[in-house]
N, C-alpha and C positions, 0 to 999 in steps of 0.2 A: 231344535237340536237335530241336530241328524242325528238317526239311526241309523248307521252303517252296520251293517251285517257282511262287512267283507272278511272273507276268509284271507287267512295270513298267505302271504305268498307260499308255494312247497317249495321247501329245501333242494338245493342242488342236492343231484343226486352224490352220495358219494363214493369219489371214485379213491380205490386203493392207490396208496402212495408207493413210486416205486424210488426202490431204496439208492438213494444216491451214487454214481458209480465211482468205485473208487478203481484205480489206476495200477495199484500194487507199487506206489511208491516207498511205501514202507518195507517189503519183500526186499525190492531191490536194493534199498539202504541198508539193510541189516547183511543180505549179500555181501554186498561190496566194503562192509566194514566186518565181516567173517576173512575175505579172502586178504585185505587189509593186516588184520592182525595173523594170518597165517606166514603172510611174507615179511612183517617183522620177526614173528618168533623163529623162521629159517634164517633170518639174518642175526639175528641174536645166535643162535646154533652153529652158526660157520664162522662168528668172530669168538663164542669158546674154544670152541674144537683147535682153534689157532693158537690160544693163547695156552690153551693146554699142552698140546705140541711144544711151544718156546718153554713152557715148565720144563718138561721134559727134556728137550735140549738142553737146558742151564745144571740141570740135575747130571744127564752124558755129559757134559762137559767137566762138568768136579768130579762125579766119577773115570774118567779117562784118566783125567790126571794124577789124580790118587794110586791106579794102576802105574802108570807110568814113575811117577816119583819112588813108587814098592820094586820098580823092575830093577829101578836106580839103584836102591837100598839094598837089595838081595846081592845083586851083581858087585858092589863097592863093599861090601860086609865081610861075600866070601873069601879065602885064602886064594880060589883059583881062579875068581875076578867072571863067572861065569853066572849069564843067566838060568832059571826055572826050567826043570822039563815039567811044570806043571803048576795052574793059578796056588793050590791048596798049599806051592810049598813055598809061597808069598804071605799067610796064614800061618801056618808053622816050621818056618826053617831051622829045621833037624841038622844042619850040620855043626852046631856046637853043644858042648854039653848041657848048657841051658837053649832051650828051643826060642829064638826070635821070633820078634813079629812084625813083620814089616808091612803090612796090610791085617787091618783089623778082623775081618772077614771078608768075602767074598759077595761084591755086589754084583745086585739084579743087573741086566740090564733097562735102561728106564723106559728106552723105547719100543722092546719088543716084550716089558714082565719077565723075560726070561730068564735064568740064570747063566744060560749061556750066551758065552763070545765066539769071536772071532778071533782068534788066536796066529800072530805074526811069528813064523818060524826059521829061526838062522841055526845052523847044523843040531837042528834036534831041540834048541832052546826056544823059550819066548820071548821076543824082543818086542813084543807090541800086542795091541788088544785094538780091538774095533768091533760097532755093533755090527747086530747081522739085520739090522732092519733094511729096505729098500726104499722106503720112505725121503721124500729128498725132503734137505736141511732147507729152513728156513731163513738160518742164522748164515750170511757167506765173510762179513767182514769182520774186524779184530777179532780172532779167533785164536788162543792160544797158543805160545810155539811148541806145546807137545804134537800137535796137529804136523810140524814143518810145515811147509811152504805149498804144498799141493792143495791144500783142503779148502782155499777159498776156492778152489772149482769144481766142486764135489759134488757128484748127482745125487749121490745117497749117503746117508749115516753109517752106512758101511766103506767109505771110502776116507773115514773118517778113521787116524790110526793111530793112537797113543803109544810113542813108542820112548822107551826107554831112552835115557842121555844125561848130560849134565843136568842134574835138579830137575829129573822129569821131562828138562826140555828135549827135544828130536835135534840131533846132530845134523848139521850144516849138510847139503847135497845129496842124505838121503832120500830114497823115494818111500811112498809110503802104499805103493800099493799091497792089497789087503791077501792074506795068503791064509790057510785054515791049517 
């Protein structure tokens, strides 16, 4: 039998392991799907913002008319066939002995929050309302004929001008530029 008396080989020494390198592709994928979902949520933000605006146009627009149709109603009511020197007395017209109401109250406008209009003046009367926003319209075709016929080329919501006529509507070859 042998007697081997050999010693076991010695172990490789060992050496520390170095740690795998990583790349930061994970970094850049969470990146690029941060800047990702940034440029969706601005594109979600600019087609509210829009759709909120056309709310708002649709709301001016039944409010125009409502003035308009009251400017009708005030004017065709009285004995002397004359518009308003003033919205509130579309609200309460005092000139019979029970007070009319040819406008329910007095709306906002939708575009600016404001209460105030733009106010269309023919010798001292109101013949028309218009916002005072500068914001241009959205909306340029079928657009109602209190508007008349100017309004499909209208820069701004103030050029926009409910003016008194048959049933609200704007009388033939008027203009409708906007006066305070």
């Amino acid at each position: 039998m042998w007697n081997c008396h050999c010693k076991p080989a010695p172990a490789a020494p060992s050496v520390p392991r170095r740690p795998r390198r990583q790349g930061g592709y994970t970094y850049l994928l969470v990146l690029f799907l941060v800047a990702g979902l940034g440029l969706l949520a601005a594109q979600v933000g600019v087609v509210w913002r829009q759709e909120a605006q056309r709310e708002r146009e649709a709301q001016l627009l039944a409010v125009g008319q409502e003035f308009a149709r009251a400017l009708a109603s005030y004017r065709k009511a009285g004995p002397d066939q004359a518009y308003p020197q003033s919205l509130e007395q579309l609200v309460e017209d005092k000139r019979f002995p029970n007070p009319r109401r040819h406008l329910r109250r007095l709306y906002r406008d939708p575009m600016t929050d404001q209460p105030r209009w733009g106010l269309v003046r023919e010798a001292g009367r109101i013949v028309g309302v218009h916002s005072l926003s500068e914001a241009a319209p959205i909306r340029v075709h079928d657009l109602p004929a209190a508007l008349g016929q100017g309004a499909a080329g209208a820069r701004s919501y103030g050029e926009w001008v409910f003016r008194a006529g048959e049933e609200g509507a704007a009388p033939a070859g008027q203009g409708n530029a906007p006066g305070t």
